[in-house]
C-alpha positions in Angstrom: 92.0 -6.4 66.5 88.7 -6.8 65.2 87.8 -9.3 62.9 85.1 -9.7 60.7 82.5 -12.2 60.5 82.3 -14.6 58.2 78.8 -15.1 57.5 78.2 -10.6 56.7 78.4 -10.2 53.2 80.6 -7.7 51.2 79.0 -4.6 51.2 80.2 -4.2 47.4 78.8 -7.5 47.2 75.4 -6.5 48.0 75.8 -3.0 45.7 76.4 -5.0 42.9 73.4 -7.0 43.8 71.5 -3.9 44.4 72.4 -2.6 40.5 71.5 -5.9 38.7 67.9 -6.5 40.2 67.3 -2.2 39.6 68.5 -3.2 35.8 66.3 -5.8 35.6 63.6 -4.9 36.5 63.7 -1.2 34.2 64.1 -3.7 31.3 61.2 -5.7 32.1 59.1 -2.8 32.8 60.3 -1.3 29.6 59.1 -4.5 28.1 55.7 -5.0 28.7 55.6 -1.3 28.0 56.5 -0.5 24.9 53.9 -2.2 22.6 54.7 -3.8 19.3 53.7 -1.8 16.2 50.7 -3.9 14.8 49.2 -3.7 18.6 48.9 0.0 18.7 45.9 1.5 19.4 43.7 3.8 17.8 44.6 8.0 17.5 42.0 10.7 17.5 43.0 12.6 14.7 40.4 15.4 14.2 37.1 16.4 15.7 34.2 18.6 13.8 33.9 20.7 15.4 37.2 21.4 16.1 38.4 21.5 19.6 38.2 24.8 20.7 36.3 26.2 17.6 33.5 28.6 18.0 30.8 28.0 15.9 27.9 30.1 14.2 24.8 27.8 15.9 25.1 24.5 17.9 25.6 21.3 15.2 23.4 18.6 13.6 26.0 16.6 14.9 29.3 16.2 16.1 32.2 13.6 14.4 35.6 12.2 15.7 37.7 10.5 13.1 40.4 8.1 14.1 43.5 7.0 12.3 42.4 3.5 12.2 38.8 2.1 12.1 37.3 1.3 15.5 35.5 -1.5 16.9 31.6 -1.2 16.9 31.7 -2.3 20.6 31.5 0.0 23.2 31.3 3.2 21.4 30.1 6.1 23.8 29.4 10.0 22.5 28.0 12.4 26.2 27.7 15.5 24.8 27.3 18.2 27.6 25.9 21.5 26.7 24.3 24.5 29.4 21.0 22.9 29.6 22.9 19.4 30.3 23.4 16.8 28.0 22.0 16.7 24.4 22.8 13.8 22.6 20.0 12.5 20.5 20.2 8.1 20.1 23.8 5.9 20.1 26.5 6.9 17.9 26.8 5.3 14.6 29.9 4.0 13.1 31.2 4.4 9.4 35.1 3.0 8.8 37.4 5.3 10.9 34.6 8.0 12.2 31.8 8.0 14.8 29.0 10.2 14.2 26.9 10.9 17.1 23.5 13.3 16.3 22.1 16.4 18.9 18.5 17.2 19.7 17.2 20.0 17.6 16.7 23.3 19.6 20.3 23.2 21.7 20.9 26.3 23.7 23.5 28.4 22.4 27.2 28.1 25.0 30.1 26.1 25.6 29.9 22.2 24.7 32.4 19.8 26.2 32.6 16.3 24.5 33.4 13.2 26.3 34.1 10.0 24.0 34.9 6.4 24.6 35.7 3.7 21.5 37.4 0.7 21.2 40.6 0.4 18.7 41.1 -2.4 16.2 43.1 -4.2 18.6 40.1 -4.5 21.3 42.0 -2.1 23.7 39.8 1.2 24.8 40.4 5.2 24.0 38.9 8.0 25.4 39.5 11.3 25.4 37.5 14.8 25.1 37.3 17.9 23.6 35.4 21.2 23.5 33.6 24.0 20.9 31.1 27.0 21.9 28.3 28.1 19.7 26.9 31.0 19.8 23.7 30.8 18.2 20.8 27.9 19.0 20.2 25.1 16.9 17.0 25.6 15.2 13.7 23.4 16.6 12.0 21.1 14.6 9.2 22.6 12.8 6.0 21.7 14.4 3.1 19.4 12.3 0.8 21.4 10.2 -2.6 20.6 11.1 -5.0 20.2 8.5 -8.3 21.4 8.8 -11.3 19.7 7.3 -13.7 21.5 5.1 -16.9 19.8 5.7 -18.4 19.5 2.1 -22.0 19.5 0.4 -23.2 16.3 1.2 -21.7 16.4 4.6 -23.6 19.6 6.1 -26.9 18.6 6.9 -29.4 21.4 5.1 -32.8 22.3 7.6 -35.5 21.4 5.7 -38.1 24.6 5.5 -41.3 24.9 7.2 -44.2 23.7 4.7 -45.8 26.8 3.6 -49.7 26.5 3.8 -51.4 26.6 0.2 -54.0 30.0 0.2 -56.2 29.2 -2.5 -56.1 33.0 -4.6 -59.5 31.5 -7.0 -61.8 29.1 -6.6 -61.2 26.8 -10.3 -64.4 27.0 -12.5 -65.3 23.6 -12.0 -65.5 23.8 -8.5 -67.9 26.6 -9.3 -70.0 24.9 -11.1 -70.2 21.5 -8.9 -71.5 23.8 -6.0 -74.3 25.5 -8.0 -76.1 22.2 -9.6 -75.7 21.1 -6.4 -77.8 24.4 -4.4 -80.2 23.7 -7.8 -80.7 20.4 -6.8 -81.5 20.7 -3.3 -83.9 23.9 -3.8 -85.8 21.5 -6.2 -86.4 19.0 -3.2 -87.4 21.0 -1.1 -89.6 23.1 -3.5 -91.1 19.0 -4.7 -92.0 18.3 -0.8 -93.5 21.6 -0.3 -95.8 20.5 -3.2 -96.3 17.5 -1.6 -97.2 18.6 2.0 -99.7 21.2 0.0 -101.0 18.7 -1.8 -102.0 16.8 1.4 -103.0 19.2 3.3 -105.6 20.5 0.7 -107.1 17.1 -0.1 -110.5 16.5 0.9 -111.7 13.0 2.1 -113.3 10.1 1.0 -116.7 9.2 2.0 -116.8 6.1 3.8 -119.9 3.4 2.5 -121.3 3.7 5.9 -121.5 7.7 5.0 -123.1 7.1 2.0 -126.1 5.1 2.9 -129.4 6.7 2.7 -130.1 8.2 6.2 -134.0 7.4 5.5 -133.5 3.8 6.2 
């Protein structure tokens, strides 16, 4: 006969064991599970656009709108297009939405969103969603440029080549200057012609000497 020893515990014993730690141990995971109803976080409860929408040309912008309002902290908006990403800037927050802006001139195609936020109660949410476009977002329109009309004062006229005065008639005065003055050189030279004649037709004086009786 075989006996059993003392120290081996039942093995119902140890079933029963078994059963109450396995209990125990649901109920505390179920505990720190479940959360209480003023801790629970923050539900995306629409997108524009939609998930899965198609729209007519690639948006402005895109918007999530929770059912509570979310925490300005940590609030990230990648918005992946087929060029790669086109968000324009950080989100911006109003109440229960996030608002985040794309870059004017977005390819046409299938965007996937990928969103982080943090909840009223501090905790973190993420999540994604999708929409196709099938038209570009128009570009920005580019600066017009203005051109200058230079004006009067600005433009620098060439001054004309002086123009050399031809006399047409010779003014009466002029005339009459220029005659007297023929008339009075004619009559010098007509006086000293006088003059020369004169000398040269004078006879000459008889010295004293000349004059004295040659019979003494």
């Amino acid at each position: 006969m075989i006996s059993t020893s003392p120290h081996l515990p039942d093995r119902k014993v140890v079933r029963r064991r078994a059963r109450a730690l396995a209990t125990a141990l649901a109920a505390t995971a179920l505990l720190m599970g479940a959360p209480a109803p003023a801790q629970a976080h923050d539900v995306l409860v629409g997108t524009s656009p939609a998930d899965g929408s198609v729209a007519a040309v690639v948006p402005a912008r895109v918007t999530l709108t929770f059912s509570e309002p979310v925490l300005a902290v940590g609030a990230v908006v990648i918005v992946n297009g087929p060029a790669g990403p086109v968000q324009g800037g950080k989100p911006s927050m109003a109440g229960r939405t996030i608002t985040q802006r794309l870059r004017p001139g977005s390819p046409a195609g299938r965007y996937a969103v990928v969103w982080r936020a943090t909840s009223a109660d501090g905790h973190p949410v993420s999540g994604t969603f999708s929409f196709t476009a099938t038209s570009a977002s128009p570009s920005l329109p580019a600066p017009a440029t203005t051109t200058e009309t230079p004006t009067t004062s600005a433009v620098a006229t060439p001054a004309s080549p002086p123009t050399s005065a031809t006399p047409t008639s010779t003014p009466t005065g002029a005339t009459g200057n220029a005659s007297a003055v023929w008339w009075v050189v004619a009559g010098g030279v007509l006086l000293l012609l006088l003059l020369v004649g004169f000398i040269l037709t004078r006879k000459p004086r008889s010295s004293p000497e000349n004059e004295r009786d040659p019979r003494s």
